[in-house]
C-alpha positions in Angstrom: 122.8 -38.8 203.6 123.6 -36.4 206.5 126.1 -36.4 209.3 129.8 -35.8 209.9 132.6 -37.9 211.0 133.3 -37.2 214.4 129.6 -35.5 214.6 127.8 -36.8 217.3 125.6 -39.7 214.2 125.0 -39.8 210.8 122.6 -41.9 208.5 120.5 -41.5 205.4 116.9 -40.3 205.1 115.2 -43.0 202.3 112.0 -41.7 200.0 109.9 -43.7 198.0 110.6 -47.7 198.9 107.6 -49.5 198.2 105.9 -51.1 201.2 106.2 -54.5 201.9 109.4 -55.5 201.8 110.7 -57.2 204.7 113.5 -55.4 206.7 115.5 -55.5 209.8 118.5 -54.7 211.7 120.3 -57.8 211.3 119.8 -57.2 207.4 122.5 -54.7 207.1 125.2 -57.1 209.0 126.9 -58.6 206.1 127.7 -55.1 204.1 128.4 -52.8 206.6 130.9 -55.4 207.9 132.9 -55.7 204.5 132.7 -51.0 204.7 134.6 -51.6 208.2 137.9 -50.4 209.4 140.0 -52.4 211.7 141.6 -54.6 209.2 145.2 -54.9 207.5 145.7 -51.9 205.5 142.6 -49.5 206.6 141.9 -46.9 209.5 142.6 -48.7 213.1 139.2 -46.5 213.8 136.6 -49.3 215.2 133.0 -48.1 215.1 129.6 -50.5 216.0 128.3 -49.3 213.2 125.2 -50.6 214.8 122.0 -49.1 212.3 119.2 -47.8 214.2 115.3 -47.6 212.1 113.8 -44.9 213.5 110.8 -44.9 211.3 109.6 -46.2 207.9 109.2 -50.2 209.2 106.9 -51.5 211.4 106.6 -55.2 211.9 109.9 -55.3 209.8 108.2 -54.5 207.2 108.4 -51.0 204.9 105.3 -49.1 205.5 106.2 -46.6 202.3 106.5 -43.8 204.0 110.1 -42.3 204.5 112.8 -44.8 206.1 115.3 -43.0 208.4 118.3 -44.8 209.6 120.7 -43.5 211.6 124.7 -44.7 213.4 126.2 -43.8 216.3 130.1 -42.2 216.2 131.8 -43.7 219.0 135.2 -43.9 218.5 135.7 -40.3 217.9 139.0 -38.2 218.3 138.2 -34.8 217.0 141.3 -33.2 219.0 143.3 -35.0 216.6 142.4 -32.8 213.7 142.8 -28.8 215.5 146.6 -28.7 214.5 145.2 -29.0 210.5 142.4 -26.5 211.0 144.0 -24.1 209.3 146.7 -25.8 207.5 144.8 -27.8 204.6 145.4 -31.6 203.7 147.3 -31.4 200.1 145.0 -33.9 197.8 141.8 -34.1 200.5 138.9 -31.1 200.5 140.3 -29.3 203.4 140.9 -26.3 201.4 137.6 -25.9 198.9 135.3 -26.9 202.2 136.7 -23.4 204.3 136.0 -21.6 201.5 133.1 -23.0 200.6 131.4 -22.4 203.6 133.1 -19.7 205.1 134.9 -21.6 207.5 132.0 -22.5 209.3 132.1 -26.6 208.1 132.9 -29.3 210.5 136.2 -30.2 209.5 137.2 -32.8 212.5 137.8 -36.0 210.0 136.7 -34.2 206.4 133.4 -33.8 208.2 130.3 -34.0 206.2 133.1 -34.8 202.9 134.4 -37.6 204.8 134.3 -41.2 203.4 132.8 -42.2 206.9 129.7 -40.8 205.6 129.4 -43.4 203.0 128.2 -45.3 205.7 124.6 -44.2 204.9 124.9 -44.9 201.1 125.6 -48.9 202.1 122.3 -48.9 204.4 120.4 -47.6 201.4 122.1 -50.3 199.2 121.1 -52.9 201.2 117.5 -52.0 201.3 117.7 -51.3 197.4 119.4 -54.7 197.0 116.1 -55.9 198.2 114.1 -54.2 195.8 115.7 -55.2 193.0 116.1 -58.6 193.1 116.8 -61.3 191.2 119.6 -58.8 190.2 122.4 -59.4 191.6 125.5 -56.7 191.4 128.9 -58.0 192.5 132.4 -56.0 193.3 135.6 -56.5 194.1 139.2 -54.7 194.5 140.9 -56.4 191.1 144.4 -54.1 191.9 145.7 -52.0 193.9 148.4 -49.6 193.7 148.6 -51.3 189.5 149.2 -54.5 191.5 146.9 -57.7 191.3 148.9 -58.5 194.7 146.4 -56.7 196.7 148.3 -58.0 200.7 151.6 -57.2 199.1 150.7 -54.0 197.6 148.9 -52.9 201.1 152.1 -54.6 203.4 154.4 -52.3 200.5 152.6 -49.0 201.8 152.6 -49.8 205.3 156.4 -50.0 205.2 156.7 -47.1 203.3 154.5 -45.4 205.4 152.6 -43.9 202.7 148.9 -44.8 201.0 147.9 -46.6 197.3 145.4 -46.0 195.5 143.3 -49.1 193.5 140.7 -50.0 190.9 137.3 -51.6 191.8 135.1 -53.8 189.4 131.3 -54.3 189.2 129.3 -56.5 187.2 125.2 -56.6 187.5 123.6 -59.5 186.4 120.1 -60.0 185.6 119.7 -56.9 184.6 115.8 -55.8 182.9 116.5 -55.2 178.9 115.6 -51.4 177.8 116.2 -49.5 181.2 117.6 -46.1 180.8 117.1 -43.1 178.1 119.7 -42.0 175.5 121.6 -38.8 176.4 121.1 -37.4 179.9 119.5 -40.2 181.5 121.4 -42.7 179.8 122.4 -45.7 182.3 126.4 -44.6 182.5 125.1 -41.0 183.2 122.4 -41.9 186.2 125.8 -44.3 187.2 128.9 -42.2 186.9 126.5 -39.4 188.9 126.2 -41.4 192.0 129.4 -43.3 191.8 131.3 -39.8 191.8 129.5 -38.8 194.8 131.6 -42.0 196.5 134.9 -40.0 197.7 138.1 -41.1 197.0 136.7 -42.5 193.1 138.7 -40.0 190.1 137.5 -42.1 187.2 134.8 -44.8 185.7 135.1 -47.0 182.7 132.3 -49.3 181.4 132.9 -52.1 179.3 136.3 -52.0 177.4 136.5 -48.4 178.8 139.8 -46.4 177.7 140.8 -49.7 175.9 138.2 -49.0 173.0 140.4 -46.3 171.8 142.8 -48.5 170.8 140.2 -51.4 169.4 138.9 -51.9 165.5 135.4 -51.7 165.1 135.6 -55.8 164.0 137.5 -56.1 167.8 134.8 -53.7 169.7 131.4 -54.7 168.8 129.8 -57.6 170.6 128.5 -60.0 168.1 125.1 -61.1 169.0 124.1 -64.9 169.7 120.9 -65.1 170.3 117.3 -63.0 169.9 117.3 -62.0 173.4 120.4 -59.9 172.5 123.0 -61.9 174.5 126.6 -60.9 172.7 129.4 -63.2 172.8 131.6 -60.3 173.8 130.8 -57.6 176.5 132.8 -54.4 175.4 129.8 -52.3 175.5 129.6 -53.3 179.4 125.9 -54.8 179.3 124.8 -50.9 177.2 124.2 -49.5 174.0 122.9 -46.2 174.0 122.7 -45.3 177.7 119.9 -48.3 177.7 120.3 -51.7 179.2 120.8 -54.0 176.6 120.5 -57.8 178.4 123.9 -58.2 179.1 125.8 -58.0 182.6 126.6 -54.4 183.0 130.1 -53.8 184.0 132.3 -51.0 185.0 135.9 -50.3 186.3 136.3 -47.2 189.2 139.8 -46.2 189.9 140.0 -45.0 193.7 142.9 -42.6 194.6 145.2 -42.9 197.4 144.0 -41.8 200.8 145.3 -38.0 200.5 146.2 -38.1 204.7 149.5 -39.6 204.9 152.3 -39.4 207.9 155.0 -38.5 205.1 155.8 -34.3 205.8 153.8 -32.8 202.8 154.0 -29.2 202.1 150.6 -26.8 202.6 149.6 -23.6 203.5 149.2 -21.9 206.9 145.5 -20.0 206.0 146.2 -17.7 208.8 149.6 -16.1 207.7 149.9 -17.2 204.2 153.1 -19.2 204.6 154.2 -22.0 203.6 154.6 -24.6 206.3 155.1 -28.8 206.3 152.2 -30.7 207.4 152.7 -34.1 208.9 149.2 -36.2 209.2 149.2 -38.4 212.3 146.0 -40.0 213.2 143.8 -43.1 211.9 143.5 -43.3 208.0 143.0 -45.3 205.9 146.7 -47.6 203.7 144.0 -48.1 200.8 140.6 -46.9 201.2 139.7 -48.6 198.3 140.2 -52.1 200.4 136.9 -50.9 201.6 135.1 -49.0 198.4 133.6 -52.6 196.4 131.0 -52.6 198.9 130.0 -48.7 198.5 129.9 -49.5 194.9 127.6 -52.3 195.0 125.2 -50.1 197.1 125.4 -47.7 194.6 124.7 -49.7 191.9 121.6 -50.6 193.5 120.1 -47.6 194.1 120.5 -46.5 190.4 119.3 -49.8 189.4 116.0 -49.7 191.3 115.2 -46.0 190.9 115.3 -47.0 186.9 113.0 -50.2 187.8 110.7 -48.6 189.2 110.0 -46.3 186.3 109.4 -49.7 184.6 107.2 -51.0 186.8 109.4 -53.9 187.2 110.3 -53.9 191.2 108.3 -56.4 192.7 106.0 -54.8 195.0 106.7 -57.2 198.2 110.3 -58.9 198.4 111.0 -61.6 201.0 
């Protein structure tokens, strides 16, 4: 993915689709509408978000060689984000990015650390959804801020004038028996690598998760049913042995509160060295993770078809 958020565009640069598959603008409407700001409880920030193939398709088809797609930023308001230049956002990367890069990064929005640049991971997803279907992979926001009350958790913030965090769940269906390799490319590995790189997301549970700590081995293991390995429980989360065992894989992603918040917060003035208050105006985000399922779901994908491929189980023409 490349870009920054109030850059002048940003996109992703895909390697390695197969040819065939059938592709076009309109097929990234539904997805990259659920990523959108604008609604109750996320950024007032309203970008097209229109995608633009510059080169990978022709005759909406994928040709196989690389796919480049790339967004406009419209609805920018860098100026907003000169009085935190030097004074860093307490809970966002303001701080590790200077230093990082020598205060040379873009940091108008977060820049290239911003969540906006997600946007490029959902165009991939959509385009991997493609390749590996029948699979289906499905999330939702299932709390937020530890409520199941999602609109009364968000309306709660907005009154309060602060930001909640909230957990996101995924379940794959469909899913090829035996993808994956024990230890470093085990599924949850190739998974919890890619998923991380979503900002925002502190944590990832498959299965049962934390809850198998507190679980007898007689309450944990999924008792099979059949020959095909279908289990009448799903603790494991659809793996055993960082290989995919037959059953729906599914996995819990907590999503921390959006760090820029109008509440005075205390930082650091990286010109002086003083302390100094820091009160974030702007556009951002109640609950970010309102708009993190469909960011998952691309993610998902992407793992799922790279691992499909090595198979030689991805269709080589999708319609």
């Amino acid at each position: 993915m490349y870009g920054e958020s109030h850059g002048k565009s940003l996109g992703v640069l895909i390697d390695g689709c197969p040819s065939g598959i059938a592709l076009n603008e309109k097929d990234f409407a539904e997805d990259l509408e659920r990523r959108k700001g604008g609604k109750k409880g996320t950024t007032s920030r309203r970008e097209p978000d229109r995608p633009h193939i510059l080169s990978g398709v022709f005759r909406n088809r994928t040709t196989g060689s690389p796919i480049l797609i790339f967004f406009e930023n419209t609805d920018t308001k860098p100026r907003a984000y000169e009085a935190m230049k030097d004074a860093p956002r307490p809970g966002h990367a303001d701080f590790v990015a200077r230093v990082k890069y020598g205060g040379f990064h873009d940091y108008r929005g977060g820049g290239h650390l911003s969540g906006r640049v997600t946007l490029g991971l959902v165009a991939a997803g959509v385009l991997a959804k493609k390749i590996i279907h029948p699979v289906a992979v499905r999330s939702r926001l299932a709390e937020a801020a530890g409520e199941t009350d999602i609109d009364g958790a968000v309306s709660a913030a907005i009154k309060k004038k602060n930001s909640i965090g909230g957990v996101v769940e995924c379940e794959a269906e469909n899913i090829p028996l035996g993808l994956g390799e024990p230890f470093f490319d085990s599924v949850e590995s190739l998974l919890s690598h890619i998923i991380f790189a979503i900002p925002a997301v502190r944590a990832i549970e498959f299965g049962s998760g934390f809850q198998a700590a507190r679980m007898t081995g007689s309450e944990h293991n999924d008792v099979y049913i059949d020959k095909e390995g279908r289990t009448r429980t799903n603790h494991a989360g659809g793996i055993n042995g960082g290989i995919t065992n037959g059953n729906p894989l599914f996995f819990r992603v907590a999503v921390k509160p959006t760090p820029s918040i109008p509440q005075p917060q205390q930082t650091i003035d990286l010109r002086t060295g003083q302390k100094r208050r820091l009160s974030v105006s702007g556009r951002h985000d109640i609950c970010i993770a309102l708009r993190v399922p469909v960011i998952v779901e691309a993610a998902v994908a992407i793992v799922l078809a790279d691992l499909m491929a090595l198979v030689q189980k991805v269709p080589r023409v999708v319609t």
